[in-house]
C-alpha positions as CSV (number, residue, x, y, z in Angstrom):
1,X,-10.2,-9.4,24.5
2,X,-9.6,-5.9,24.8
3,X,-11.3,-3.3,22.9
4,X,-10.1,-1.5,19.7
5,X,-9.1,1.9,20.4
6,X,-12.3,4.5,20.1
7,X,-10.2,7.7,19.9
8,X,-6.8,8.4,17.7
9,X,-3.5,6.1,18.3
10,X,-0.4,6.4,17.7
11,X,1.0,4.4,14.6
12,X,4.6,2.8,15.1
13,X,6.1,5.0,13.7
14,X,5.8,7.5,16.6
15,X,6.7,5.4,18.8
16,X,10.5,6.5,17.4
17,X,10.0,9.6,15.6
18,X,11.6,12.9,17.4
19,X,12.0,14.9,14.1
20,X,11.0,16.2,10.9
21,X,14.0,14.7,9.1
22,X,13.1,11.5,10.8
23,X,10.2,11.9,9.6
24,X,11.4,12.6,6.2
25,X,13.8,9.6,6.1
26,X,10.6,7.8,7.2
27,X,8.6,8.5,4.2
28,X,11.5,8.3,2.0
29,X,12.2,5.0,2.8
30,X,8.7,4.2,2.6
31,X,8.8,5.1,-1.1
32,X,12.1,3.2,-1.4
33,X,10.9,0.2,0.1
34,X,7.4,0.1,-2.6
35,X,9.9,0.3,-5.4
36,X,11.9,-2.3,-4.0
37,X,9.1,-4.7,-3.8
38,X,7.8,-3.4,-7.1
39,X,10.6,-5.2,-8.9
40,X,8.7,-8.8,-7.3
41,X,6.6,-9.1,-10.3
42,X,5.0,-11.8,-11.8
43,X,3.4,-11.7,-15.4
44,X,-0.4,-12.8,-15.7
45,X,-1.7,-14.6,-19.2
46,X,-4.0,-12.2,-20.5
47,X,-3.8,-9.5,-18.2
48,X,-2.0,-6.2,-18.8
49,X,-1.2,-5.7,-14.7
50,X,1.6,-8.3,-13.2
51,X,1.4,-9.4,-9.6
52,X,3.7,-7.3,-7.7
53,X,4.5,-7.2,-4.5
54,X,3.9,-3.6,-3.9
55,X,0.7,-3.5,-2.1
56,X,2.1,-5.2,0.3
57,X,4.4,-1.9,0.9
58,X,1.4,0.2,0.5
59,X,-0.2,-1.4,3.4
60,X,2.5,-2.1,5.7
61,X,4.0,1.2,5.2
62,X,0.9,3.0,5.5
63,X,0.2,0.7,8.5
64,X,3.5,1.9,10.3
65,X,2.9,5.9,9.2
66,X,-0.3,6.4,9.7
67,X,-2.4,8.3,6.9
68,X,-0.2,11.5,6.3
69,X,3.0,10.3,6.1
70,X,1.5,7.2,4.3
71,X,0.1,9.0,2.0
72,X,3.1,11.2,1.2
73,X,5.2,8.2,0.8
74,X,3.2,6.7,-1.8
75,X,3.1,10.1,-3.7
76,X,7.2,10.3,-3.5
77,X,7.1,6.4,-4.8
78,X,4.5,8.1,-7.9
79,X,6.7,11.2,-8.4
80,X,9.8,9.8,-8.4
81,X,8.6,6.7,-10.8
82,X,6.8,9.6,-12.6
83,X,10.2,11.6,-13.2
84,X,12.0,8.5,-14.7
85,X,13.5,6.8,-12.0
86,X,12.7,3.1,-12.6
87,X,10.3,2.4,-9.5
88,X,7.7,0.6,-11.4
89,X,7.0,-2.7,-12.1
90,X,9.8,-4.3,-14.1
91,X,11.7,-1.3,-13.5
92,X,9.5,0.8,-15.6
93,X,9.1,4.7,-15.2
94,X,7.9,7.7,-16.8
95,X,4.8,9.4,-16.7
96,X,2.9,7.5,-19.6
97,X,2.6,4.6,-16.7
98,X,0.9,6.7,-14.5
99,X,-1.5,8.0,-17.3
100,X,-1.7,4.6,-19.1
101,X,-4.2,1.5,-18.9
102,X,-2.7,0.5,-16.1
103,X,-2.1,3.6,-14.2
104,X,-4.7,3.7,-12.0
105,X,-3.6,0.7,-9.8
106,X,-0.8,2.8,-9.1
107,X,-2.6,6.1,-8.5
108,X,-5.2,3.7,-6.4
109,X,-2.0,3.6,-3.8
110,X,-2.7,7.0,-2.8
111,X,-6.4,6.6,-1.1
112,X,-5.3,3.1,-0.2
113,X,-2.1,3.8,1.7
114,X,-4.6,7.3,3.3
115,X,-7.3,5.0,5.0
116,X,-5.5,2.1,5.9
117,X,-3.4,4.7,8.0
118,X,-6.5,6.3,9.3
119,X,-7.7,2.6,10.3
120,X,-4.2,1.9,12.0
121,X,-4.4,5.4,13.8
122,X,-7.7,2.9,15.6
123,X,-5.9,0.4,16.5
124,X,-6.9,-1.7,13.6
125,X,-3.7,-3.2,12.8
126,X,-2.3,-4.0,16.5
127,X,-4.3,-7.2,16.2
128,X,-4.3,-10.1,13.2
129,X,-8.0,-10.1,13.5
130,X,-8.2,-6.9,12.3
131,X,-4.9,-6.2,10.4
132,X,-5.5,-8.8,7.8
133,X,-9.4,-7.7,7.0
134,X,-7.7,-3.9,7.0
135,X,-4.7,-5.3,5.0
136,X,-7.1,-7.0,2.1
137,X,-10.0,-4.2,1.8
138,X,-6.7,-1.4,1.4
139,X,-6.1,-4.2,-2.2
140,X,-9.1,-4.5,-3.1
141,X,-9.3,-0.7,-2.9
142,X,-6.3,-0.3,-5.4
143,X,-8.0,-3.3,-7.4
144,X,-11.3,-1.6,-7.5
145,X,-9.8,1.8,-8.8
146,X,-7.7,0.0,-11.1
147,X,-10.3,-2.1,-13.1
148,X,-12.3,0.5,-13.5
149,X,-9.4,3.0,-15.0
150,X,-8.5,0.0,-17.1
151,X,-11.8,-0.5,-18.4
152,X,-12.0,3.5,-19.5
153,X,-8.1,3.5,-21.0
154,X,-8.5,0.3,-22.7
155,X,-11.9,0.6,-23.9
156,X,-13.2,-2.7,-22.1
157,X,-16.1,-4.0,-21.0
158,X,-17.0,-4.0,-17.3
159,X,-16.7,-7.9,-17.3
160,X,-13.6,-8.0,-19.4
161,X,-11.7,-5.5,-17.2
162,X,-12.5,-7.2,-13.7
163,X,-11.4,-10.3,-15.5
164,X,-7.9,-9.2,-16.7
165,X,-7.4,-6.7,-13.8
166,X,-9.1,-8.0,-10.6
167,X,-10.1,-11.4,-10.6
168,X,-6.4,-12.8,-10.6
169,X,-5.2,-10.5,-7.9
170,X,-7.5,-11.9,-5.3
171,X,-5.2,-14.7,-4.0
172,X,-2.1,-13.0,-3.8
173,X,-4.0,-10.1,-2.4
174,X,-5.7,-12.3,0.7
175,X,-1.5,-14.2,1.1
176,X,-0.5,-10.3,1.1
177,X,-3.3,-9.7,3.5
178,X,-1.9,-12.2,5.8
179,X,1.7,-11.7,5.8
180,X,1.3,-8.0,6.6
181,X,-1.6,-8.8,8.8
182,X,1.2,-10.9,11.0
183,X,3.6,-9.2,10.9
184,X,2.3,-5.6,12.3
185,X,1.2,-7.1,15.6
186,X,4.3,-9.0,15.8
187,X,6.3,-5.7,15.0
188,X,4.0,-3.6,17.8
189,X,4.5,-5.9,20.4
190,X,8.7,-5.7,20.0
191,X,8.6,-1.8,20.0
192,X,6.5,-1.9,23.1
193,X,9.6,-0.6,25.2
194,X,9.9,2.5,23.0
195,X,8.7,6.0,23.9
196,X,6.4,7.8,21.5
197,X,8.0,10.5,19.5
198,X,7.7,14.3,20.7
């Protein structure tokens, strides 16, 4: 088993970036691709938040940017969602989502999609061993921040909130997890023949 690296790697997506509108079309599509798998949503009894399959964009994508351009393409997702395109969950928009009870799961995307790139600028998610420990913690991030927005917007108890806005989110977080935690080392090891980006 070979060690993680110690110093700063390249993330995949510089294995084929060569410009700044590359780079651009990158982060774009980044944004595009988290409001696609927004629309994957799932309603849960009792809880305000659905299951959506966004996180699993925020991690992959952040994965395969690294933290900058991760980061900036979960801010385009928030702007552009923000401004009324319908990007959220269910198609919804508009700034009162971003601002609501449920808001902070989506502004939790920003610190989540920041260090799971700095962990895959390691190494961390070359490997499954890794990726999928990387993969959950970057949920359970967005889960943390959310609960405890919720708990402020809504006015809930601590136990209340973790029960509508975490608790059910563990499962599909951990599947999530896995998928993305599979499919990065499966994705570095077939752009192995490409040069990094100048």
């Amino acid at each position: 088993m070979s060690p993680l690296p110690s110093t700063s790697a390249p993330v995949l997506a510089d294995r084929f970036v060569r410009t700044r509108a590359q780079e651009a079309a990158l982060v774009l599509g980044a944004a595009l691709f988290t409001a696609l798998l927004a629309q994957v949503a799932l309603s849960v009894p009792g809880s305000p938040v659905p299951i959506t399959g966004q996180t699993l964009a925020v991690v992959l994508t952040a994965a395969a940017l690294g933290p900058g351009r991760g980061l900036a393409a979960q801010a385009a997702y928030l702007l552009l969602g923000a401004v009324g395109l319908p990007f959220f969950a269910k198609g919804a928009s508009g700034w009162g989502a971003l601002v609501g009870p449920t808001g902070g799961f989506l502004v939790g995307f920003l610190p989540a999609a920041f260090l799971v790139g700095l962990a895959a600028r390691h190494g961390y998610d070359r490997r499954w061993w890794t990726a999928v420990p990387l993969f959950f913690a970057g949920q359970v991030l967005v889960l943390v921040i959310g609960v405890c927005w919720l708990q402020v917007k809504a006015g809930l108890d601590f136990a209340t909130a973790f029960q509508k806005g975490f608790l059910p989110f563990v499962p599909g977080g951990l599947l999530k997890a896995v998928i993305a935690g599979l499919f990065m080392p499966l994705a570095w090891r077939r752009g192995q023949g490409l040069r990094p980006g100048g």
